[in-house]
Steps between C-alpha positions, in 0.01 A plus 500: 500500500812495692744229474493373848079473390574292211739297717258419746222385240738225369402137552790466727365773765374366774238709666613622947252294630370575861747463816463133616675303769521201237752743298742476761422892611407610793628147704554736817107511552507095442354324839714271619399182603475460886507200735200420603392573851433238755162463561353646830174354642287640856507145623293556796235649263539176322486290808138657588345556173534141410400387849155715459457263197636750202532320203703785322786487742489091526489496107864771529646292816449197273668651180791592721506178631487363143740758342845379391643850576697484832373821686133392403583149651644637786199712556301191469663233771491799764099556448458123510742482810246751691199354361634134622318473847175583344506186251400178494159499608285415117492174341678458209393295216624382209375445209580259136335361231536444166476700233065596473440377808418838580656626747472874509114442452476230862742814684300728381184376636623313811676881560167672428318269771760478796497930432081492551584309812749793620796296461806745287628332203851547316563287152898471433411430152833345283513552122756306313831699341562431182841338443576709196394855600495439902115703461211404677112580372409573867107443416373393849338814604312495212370132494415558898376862382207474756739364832731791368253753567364429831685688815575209680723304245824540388668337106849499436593368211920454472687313253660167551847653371587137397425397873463083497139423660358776372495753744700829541835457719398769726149359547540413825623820631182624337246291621668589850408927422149394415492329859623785641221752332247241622400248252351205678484298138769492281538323172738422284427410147814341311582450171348150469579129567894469509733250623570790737204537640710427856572816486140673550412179722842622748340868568137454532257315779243336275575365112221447288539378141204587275367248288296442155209214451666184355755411762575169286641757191591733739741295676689403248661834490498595853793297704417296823786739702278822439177333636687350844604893567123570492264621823191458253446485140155703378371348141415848379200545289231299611265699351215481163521170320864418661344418857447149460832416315661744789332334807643144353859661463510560889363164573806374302745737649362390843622178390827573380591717846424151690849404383705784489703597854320826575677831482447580855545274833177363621304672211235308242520726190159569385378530114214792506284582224467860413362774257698825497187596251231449714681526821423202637694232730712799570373515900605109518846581349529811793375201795778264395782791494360594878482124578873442381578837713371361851593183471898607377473748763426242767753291457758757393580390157366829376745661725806331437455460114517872493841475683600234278420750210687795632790269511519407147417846377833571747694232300330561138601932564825413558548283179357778319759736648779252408370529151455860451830565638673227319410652135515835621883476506671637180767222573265197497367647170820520360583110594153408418506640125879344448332193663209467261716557200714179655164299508360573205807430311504187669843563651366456855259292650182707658616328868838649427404812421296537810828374732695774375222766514519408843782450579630829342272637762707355796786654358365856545 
């Protein structure tokens, strides 16, 4: 065997393996990473499909309008901007309770009946984030599987992204796309009871709180505030052997909304019994909704509410664009982490520390 032969057979010899990019060879043929292109839309195609009632392009206009990329959002405000003059024409209720009251089930029947009477449903359906991972389960569509599926009814589930009251930040400009593709009914489902609950209450017509049987144990953890924002509170569940004990629980919440100032001028909140289960009391909670309409309507506190409400979303939007701008300056995160160090070595006082993060921002 030749030396070079007994050379390459030594446990030092490493074998010419096959061409790779990895080995440094061939960089040349390498792609390059490339900015990515701005994202191009037909917005007029938009514009009709979603005002024929398409619930593919509504479900894209809402991710753009949801999307924290900038050409996305941009994209977004200019289909809602079109689609403005053909909103405002559903009712919008809200809708809390606490935790098994069973929401998605009452939705998901109450949507299945006012759909059988022709009426077009949409469910804005908010899942909580969680505070470690920011992820959301996103289950709605598949606890209102059978509302999913029928043609005239539209779920979105979104995330609350850490939003206070339990609702998405952009679910406003949401609610106002499913107006525009024609929903006459829209709900939306928050998180549960909060002490933000304001929040849904300020960007819907109607508020009902759902309710369990045993107001007396019930109360204890539910605070008087969240019941005064209330149009109606339905004890859910009145249904098999809890009927009795559910019936008594709106006597006694009958009681209880004698003495708290109602959540809407010239309003009596009503307690109504219902079974999401059997579907009934479901056409009495649809009467009082219509009731509240006409009579808001007639004296223009239905009206004027809603102009109230654009307001403080006006005021609320530009908080939140004080904030995103504020720590999206490399400066102010500079300060803030030489600030922080300050604090927690006790050096500063936390009002202190706030002056000159301020004030540090006159400067500039």
């Amino acid at each position: 065997m030749a030396e070079t032969d007994k050379t390459n057979q030594s446990a030092l010899h490493v074998m010419s393996g096959i061409k790779s990019q990895h080995d440094g060879i061939g960089t040349a043929s390498v792609k390059k990473f490339s900015k990515r292109k701005p994202l191009v839309i037909d917005q007029e195609e938009y514009i009709c499909e979603i005002r024929k009632g398409s619930r593919l392009h509504l479900a894209k206009a809402i991710t753009f309008i949801e999307s924290t990329v900038t050409d996305q959002q941009t994209i977004g405000q200019q289909l809602l901007k079109s689609l403005l003059p053909f909103t405002g024409s559903s009712i919008r209720i809200g809708i809390t309770g606490v935790p098994g009251a069973g929401k998605s089930t009452f939705i998901e029947s109450f949507g299945k009946m006012l759909v059988d009477k022709g009426f077009k449903v949409a469910v804005l359906a908010i899942d909580p984030s969680s505070s470690v991972t920011g992820g959301s389960i996103l289950g709605d569509k598949t606890r209102m599987e059978e509302l999913a599926k029928h043609p005239n009814a539209f779920i979105r589930p979104s995330p609350s992204a850490g939003t206070l009251g339990g609702v998405h930040k952009k679910s406003r400009e949401t609610m106002l796309l499913c107006e525009a593709a024609g929903y006459d009914v829209i709900f939306v489902e928050t998180v549960g009871v909060g002490q933000s609950e304001t929040i849904v209450r300020g960007m819907v017509d109607f508020f009902l709180l759902l309710a369990l049987t045993g107001a007396g144990d019930e109360l204890q953890g539910m605070k008087k505030g969240i019941m005064e924002l209330a149009d109606a509170i339905i004890v859910n569940k009145t249904d098999g052997t809890n009927e009795k004990l559910a019936k008594k629980t709106v006597a006694e919440y009958k009681q209880i909304l004698h003495f708290l100032a109602p959540s809407t001028p010239n309003w009596i909140t009503p307690a109504l019994a219902v079974s999401s289960l059997y579907k009934t009391g479901l056409n009495a909670v649809w009467e009082t909704i219509l009731q509240f309409q006409s009579k808001m309507m007639s004296n223009q506190v239905w009206q004027n509410r809603r102009k109230d409400q654009t307001i403080d979303w006006f005021k609320t939007m530009i908080v939140n664009k004080l904030y995103d701008d504020f720590f999206s300056s490399m400066e102010k995160k500079q300060s803030m982490k030489q600030l922080e160090q300050l604090v927690r070595e006790e050096k500063v006082t936390v009002s202190q520390a706030v002056e000159e993060l301020f004030s540090s921002n006159s400067k500039e």
